[in-house]
C-alpha positions as CSV (number, residue, x, y, z in Angstrom):
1,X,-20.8,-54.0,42.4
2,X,-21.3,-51.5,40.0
3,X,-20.1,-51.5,36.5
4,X,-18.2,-48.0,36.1
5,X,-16.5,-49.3,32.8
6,X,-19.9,-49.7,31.5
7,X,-21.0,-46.7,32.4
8,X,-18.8,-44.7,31.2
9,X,-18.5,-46.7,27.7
10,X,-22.1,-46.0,27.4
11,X,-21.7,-42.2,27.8
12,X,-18.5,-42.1,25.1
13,X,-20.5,-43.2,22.5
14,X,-24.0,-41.2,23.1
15,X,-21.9,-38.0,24.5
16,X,-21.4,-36.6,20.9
17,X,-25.3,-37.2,19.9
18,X,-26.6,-35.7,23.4
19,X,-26.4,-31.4,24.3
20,X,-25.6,-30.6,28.0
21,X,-29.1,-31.2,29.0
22,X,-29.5,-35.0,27.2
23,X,-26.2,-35.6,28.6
24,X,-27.4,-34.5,32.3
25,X,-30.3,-36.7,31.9
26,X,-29.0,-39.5,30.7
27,X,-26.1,-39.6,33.8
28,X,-29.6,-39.1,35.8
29,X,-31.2,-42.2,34.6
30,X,-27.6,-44.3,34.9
31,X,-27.3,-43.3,38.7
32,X,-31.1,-43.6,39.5
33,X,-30.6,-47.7,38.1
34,X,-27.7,-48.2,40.4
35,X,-29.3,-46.9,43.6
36,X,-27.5,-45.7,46.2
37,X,-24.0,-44.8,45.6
38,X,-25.4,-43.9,42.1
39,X,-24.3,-40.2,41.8
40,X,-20.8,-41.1,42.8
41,X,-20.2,-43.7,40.6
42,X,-21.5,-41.8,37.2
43,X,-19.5,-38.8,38.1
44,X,-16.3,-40.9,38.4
45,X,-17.4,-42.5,34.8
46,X,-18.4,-39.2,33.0
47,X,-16.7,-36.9,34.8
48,X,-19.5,-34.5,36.1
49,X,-20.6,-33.0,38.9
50,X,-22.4,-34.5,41.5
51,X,-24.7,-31.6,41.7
52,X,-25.6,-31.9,38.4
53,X,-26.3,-35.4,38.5
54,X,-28.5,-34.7,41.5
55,X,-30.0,-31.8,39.5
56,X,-31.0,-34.4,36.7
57,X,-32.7,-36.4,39.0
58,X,-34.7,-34.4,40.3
59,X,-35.7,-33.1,36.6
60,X,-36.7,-37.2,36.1
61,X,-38.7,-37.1,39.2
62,X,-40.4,-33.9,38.6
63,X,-41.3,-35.1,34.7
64,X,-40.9,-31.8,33.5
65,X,-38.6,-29.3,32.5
66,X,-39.0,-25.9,34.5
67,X,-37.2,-23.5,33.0
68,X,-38.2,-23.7,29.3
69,X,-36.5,-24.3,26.0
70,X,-33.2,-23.0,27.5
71,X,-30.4,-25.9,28.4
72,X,-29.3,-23.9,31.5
73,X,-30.4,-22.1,33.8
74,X,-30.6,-18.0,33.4
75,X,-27.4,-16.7,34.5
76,X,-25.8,-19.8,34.0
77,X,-22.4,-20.9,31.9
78,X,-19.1,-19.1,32.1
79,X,-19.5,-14.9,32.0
80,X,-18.8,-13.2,28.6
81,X,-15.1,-11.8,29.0
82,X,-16.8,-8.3,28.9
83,X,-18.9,-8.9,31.8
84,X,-15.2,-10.5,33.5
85,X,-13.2,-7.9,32.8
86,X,-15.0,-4.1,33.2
87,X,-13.9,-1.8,30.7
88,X,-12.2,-4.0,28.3
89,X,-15.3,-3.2,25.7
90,X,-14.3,0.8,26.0
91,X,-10.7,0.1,25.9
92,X,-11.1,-1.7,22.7
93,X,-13.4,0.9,21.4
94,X,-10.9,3.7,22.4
95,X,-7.8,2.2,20.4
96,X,-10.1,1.5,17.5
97,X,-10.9,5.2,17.5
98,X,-7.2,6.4,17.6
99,X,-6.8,4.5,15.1
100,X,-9.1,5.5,13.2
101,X,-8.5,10.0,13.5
102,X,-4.6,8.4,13.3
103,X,-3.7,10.3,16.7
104,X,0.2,10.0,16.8
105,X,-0.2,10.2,20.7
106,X,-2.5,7.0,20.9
107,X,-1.4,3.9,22.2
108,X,-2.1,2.3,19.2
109,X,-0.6,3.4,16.0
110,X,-3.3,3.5,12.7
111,X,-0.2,1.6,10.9
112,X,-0.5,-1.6,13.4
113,X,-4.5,-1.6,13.6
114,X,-4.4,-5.3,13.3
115,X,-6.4,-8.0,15.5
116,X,-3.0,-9.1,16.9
117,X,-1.4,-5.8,17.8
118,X,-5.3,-5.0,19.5
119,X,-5.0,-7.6,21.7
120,X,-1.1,-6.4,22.3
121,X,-2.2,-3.5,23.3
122,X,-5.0,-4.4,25.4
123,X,-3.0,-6.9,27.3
124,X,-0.4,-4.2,28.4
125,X,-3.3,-2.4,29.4
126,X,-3.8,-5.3,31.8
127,X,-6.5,-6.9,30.2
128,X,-6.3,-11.2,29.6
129,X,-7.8,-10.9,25.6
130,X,-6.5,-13.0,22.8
131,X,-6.5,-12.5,18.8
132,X,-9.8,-14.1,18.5
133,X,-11.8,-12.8,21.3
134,X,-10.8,-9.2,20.0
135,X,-12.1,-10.7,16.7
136,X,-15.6,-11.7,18.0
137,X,-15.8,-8.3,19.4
138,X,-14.9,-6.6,16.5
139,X,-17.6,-8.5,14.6
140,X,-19.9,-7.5,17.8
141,X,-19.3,-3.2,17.5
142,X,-20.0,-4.2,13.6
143,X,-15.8,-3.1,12.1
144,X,-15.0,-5.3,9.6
145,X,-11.2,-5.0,7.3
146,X,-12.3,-2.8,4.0
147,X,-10.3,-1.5,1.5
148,X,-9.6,2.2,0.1
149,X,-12.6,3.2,-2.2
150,X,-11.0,6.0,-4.6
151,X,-14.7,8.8,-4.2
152,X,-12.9,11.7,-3.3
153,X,-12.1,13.9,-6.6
154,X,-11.2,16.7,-5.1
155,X,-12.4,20.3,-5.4
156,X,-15.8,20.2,-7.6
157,X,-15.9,23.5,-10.2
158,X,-20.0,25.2,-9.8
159,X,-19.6,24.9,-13.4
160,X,-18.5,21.3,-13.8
161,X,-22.5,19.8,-15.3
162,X,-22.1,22.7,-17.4
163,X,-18.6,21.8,-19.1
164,X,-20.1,18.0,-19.5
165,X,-23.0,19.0,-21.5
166,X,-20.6,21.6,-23.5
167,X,-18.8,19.2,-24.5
168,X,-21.2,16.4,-25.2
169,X,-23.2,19.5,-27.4
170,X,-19.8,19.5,-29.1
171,X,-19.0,16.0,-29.4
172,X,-22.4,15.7,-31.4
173,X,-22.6,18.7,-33.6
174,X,-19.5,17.2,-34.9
175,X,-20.2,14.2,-35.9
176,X,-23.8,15.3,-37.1
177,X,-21.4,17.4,-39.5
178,X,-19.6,14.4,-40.2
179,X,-16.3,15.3,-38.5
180,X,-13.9,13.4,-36.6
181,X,-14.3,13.5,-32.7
182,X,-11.8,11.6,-30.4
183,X,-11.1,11.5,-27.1
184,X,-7.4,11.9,-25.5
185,X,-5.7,10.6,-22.7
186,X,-2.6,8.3,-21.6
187,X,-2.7,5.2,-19.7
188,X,-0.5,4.6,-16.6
189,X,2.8,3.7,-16.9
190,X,3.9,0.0,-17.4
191,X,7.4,-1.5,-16.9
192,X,8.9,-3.7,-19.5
193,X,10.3,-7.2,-19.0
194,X,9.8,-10.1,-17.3
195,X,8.1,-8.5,-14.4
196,X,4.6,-9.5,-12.3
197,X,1.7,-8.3,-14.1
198,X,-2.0,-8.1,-12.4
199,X,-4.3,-10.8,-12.7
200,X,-4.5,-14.6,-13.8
201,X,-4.2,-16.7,-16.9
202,X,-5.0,-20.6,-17.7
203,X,-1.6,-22.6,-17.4
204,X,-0.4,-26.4,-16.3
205,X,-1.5,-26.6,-12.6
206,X,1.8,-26.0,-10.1
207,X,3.6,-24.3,-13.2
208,X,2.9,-20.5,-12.8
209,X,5.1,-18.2,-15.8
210,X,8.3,-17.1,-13.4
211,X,8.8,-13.5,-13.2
212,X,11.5,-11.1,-11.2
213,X,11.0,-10.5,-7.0
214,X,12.0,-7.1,-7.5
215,X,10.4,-4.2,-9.5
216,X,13.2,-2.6,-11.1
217,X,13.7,-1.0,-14.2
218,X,16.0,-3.2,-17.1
219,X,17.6,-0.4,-18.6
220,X,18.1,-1.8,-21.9
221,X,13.7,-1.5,-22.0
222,X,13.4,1.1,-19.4
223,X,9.1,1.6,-18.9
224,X,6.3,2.5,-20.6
225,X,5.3,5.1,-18.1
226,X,4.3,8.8,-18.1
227,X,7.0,9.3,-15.2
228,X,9.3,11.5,-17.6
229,X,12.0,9.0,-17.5
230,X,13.0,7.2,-20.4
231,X,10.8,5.0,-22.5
232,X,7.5,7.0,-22.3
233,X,4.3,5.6,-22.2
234,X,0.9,4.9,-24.0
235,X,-1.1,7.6,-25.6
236,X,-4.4,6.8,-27.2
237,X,-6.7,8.3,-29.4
238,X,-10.3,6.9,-29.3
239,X,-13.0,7.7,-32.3
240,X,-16.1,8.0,-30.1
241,X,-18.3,7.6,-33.4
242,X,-16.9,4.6,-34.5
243,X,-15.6,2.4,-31.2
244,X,-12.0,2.4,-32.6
245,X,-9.0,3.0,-30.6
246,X,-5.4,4.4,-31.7
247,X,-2.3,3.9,-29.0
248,X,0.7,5.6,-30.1
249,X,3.5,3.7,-27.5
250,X,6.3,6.0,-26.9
251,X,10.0,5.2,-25.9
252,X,11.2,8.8,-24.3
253,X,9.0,11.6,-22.0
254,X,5.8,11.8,-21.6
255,X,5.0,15.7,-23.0
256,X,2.7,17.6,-25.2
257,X,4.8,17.3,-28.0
258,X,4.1,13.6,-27.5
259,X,0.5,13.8,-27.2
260,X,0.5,16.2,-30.6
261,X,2.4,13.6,-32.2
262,X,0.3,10.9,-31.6
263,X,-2.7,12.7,-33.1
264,X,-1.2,13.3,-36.1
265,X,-0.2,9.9,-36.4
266,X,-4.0,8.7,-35.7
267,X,-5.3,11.4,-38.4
268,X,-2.5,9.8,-41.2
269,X,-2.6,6.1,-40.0
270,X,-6.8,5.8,-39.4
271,X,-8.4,9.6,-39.5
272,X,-7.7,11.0,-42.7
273,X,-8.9,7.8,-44.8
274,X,-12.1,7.6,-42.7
275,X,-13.1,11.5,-42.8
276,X,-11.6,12.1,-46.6
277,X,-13.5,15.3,-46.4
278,X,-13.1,16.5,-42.9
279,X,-12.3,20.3,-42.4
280,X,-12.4,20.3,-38.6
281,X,-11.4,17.9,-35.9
282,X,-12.6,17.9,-31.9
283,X,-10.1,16.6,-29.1
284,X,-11.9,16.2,-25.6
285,X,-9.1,16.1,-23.1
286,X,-8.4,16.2,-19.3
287,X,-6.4,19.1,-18.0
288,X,-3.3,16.9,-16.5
289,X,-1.2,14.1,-18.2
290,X,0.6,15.0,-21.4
291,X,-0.1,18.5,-21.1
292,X,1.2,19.6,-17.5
293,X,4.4,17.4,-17.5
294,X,6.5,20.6,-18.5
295,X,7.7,22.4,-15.4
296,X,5.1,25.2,-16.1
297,X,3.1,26.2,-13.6
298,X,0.1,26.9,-15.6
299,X,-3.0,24.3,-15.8
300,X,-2.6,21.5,-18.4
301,X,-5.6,23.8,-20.6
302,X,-3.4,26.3,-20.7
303,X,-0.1,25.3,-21.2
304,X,1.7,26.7,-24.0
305,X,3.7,23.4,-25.9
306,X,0.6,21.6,-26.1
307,X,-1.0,25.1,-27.9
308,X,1.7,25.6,-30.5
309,X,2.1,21.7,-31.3
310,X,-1.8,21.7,-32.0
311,X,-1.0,25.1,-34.0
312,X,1.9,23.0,-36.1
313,X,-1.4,20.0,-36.4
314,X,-3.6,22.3,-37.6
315,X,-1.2,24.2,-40.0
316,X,-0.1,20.5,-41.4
317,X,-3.1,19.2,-41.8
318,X,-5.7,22.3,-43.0
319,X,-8.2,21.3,-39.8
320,X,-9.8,23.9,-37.3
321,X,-9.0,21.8,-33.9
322,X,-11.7,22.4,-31.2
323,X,-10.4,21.3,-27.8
324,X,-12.9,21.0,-25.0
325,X,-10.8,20.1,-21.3
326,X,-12.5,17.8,-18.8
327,X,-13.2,20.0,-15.7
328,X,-11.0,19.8,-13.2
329,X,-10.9,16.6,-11.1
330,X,-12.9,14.4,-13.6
331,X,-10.2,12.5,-15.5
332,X,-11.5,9.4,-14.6
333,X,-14.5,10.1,-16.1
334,X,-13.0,10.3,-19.7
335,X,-14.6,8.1,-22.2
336,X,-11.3,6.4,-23.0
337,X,-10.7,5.2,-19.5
338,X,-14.0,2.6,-19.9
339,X,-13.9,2.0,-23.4
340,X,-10.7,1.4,-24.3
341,X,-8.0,1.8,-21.1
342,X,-10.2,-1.0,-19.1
343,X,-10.4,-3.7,-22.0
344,X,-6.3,-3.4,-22.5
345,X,-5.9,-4.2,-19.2
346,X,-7.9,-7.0,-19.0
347,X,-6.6,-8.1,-22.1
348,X,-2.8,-8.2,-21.0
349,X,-3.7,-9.7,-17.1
350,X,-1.0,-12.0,-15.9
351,X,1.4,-11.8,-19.1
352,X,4.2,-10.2,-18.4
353,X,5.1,-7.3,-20.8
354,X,8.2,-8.9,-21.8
355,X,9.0,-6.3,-25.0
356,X,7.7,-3.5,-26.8
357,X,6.8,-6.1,-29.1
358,X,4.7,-7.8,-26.9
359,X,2.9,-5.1,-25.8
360,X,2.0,-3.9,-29.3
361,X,0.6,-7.5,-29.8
362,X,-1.4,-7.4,-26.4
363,X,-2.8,-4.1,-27.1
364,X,-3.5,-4.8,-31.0
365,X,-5.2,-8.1,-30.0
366,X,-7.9,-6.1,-27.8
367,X,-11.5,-6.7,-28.7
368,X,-14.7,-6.2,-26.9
369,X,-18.4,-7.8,-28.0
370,X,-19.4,-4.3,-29.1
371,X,-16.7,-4.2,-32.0
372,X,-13.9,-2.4,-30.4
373,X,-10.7,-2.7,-32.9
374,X,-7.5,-1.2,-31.8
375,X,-4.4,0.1,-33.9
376,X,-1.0,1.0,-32.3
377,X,2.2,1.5,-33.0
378,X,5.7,2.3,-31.8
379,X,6.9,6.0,-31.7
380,X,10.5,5.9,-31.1
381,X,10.6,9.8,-31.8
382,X,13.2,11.9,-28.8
383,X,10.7,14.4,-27.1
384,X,12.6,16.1,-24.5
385,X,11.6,18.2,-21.5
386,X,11.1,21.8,-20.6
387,X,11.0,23.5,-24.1
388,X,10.1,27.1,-23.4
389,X,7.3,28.5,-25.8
390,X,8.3,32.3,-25.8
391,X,5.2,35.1,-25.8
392,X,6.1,35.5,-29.8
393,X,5.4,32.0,-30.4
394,X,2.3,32.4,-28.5
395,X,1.1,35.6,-30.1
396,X,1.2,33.8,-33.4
397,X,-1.6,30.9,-32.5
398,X,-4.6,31.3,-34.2
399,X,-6.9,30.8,-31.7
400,X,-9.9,31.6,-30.8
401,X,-11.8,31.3,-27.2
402,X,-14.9,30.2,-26.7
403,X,-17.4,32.4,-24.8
404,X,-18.2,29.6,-22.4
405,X,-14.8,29.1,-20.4
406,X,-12.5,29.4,-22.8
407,X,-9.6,28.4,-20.8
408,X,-11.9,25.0,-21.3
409,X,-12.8,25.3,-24.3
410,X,-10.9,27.0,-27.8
411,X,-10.4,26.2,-31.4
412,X,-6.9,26.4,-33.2
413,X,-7.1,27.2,-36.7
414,X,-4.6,26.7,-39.7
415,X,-3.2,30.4,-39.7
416,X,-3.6,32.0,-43.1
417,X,-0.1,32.3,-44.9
418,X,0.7,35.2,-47.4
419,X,0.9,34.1,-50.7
């Protein structure tokens, strides 16, 4: 009689060890020692085929094996589901690419171009996909999930080179004269309290700082934002000679009275002590921010408050102010966005700005290996919106244009008083 129960013990526990050929071999060898009857009695122990039993046994009695390093035969195993279903591959292909241009008449909107709403989407087209079949032949036509990549800037001027080496000629001519040179910008706007911040920091494991669901402004603090609502934002001043940084954190609108203000409180708090004999200052500047948040329709370069507050400066303080504007569509590439913007916010990951307090501590407390050292202060100074400059006001600047662009580029000098 023969011992089925043995058999098939024997094949549980060398199955897992043995691919589909050892496997087929080895029921070979079990009915070949039983004889005749052999075939039947393995396949009711393992659970194969017949056929391939058979098949095995012939292999045994052949002593080779004919078709190569391959475990089945060519053509054999189940068909790819692309090969089963004609025209799945170019359905897929097709939703992808509405999806994609963002057609709004494709089947498949871009705002659902997930794995599961593909294989919706081909399964109303009559196709039998799941989630990760349309996976594996995502992988296959080589589309993987990717993010946004900010590399569009925009419109590029012809003369945008020329405006970087203008101002980096600048930028060095004063400081081989021993003048100050800063650059100006503001950072993006932050709300106050006990709201989620970006990144991580060390704490007790399973005890992460609690922090509000919702995003929404506490009156009472209000934002540090250049948004023109109340509490403005972070302005900062950064002395390209000497790796220092200057943020002036303002409490009302973001505007170019603002941005004046918190260059003459860098020139009395830091400037003035460091360049005792300074008779001329240089401000490189982008042509948004501060400067076009006044319901003009002019270019922040040409915007009249920000020219009659640097006017006022330059009256105040005796110094010839030379701006030079980033082109247009470069802001990002502003000195103070790597030097000094970058390290704040690495600085103040995961904490919570909780107070203006904090966030004069945060922001005080960045350092870099290089020696950065920053300085800030609150500026609860009123600043509000859409002050007109009249053509009067504007006749009376002292300024002078610079031959290269000098909607770019312009110095504002003290104007000369009668005695």
């Amino acid at each position: 009689m023969v011992d089925v129960d043995g058999i098939r013990a024997r094949y549980e526990q060398l199955a897992a060890f043995l691919d589909e050929r050892g496997r087929r071999l080895f029921a070979a060898m079990e009915a070949a020692s039983v004889g005749h009857g052999g075939a039947t009695a393995v396949s009711s122990a393992t659970g194969m085929a017949r056929s391939t039993i058979n098949r095995g046994i012939a292999e045994l009695k052949a002593g080779r094996f004919e078709i190569g390093h391959r475990i089945r035969r060519a053509g054999g195993g189940r068909k790819r589901a692309v090969e089963q279903q004609p025209g799945l591959l170019a359905a897929l292909e097709a939703l992808i690419d509405c999806a994609i241009r963002g057609d709004p008449e494709a089947p498949l909107r871009w705002v659902s171009r997930s794995q599961r709403n593909i294989a919706e989407a081909l399964r109303r087209q009559g196709f039998k996909v799941s989630q990760k079949l349309v996976g594996v032949l995502l992988r296959e036509l080589e589309y993987s999930c990717q993010a946004n990549r900010k590399t569009r800037e925009g419109t590029s001027h012809p003369d945008r080179d020329a405006q970087f080496e203008h101002i980096n000629a600048t930028v060095k001519a004063a400081i081989a004269a021993g003048a100050p040179a800063i650059s100006v910008d503001t950072k993006k706007k932050e709300l106050v309290g006990d709201f989620k911040n970006g990144g991580k920091e060390l704490r007790p494991k399973g005890q992460p700082e609690p922090v509000r669901v919702h995003d929404f402004k506490i009156p009472e603090l209000g934002k540090v934002a250049p948004y023109g609502v109340p509490h403005g934002e972070r302005l900062s001043n950064h002395d390209i000679a000497n790796n220092e940084g200057w943020v002036n954190v303002g409490i009302d609108a973001d505007t170019a009275a603002f941005a004046v203000e918190s260059i003459r409180r860098w020139w009395y708090r830091l400037g003035k002590a460091r360049y005792p004999e300074a008779a001329a200052l240089v401000i490189t500047a982008d042509c948004g921010g501060s400067m076009v948040r006044q319901g003009l329709t002019m270019r922040g370069n040409r915007v009249r408050l920000w020219k009659r507050e640097i006017q006022r400066l330059a009256d105040e303080t005796g110094l010839a102010i030379t701006v030079a504007h980033l082109p247009p569509g470069t802001s990002k590439w502003n000195k103070i966005e790597h030097r000094l913007f970058a390290y704040i916010s690495q600085n103040w990951r995961g904490k919570p700005l909780v107070s203006h307090q904090v966030i004069l501590q945060l922001i005080a407390a960045t350092t870099t290996d290089t020696g950065l050292v920053v300085t800030c202060d609150i500026d609860a100074n009123s600043y509000p919106k859409g002050i007109i400059v009249t053509d009067a006001e504007m006749a009376e600047i002292n300024i002078e244009l610079d031959t290269f662009h000098g909607e770019w580029n312009y110095t504002i000098r003290p104007t000369e008083r009668p005695p």
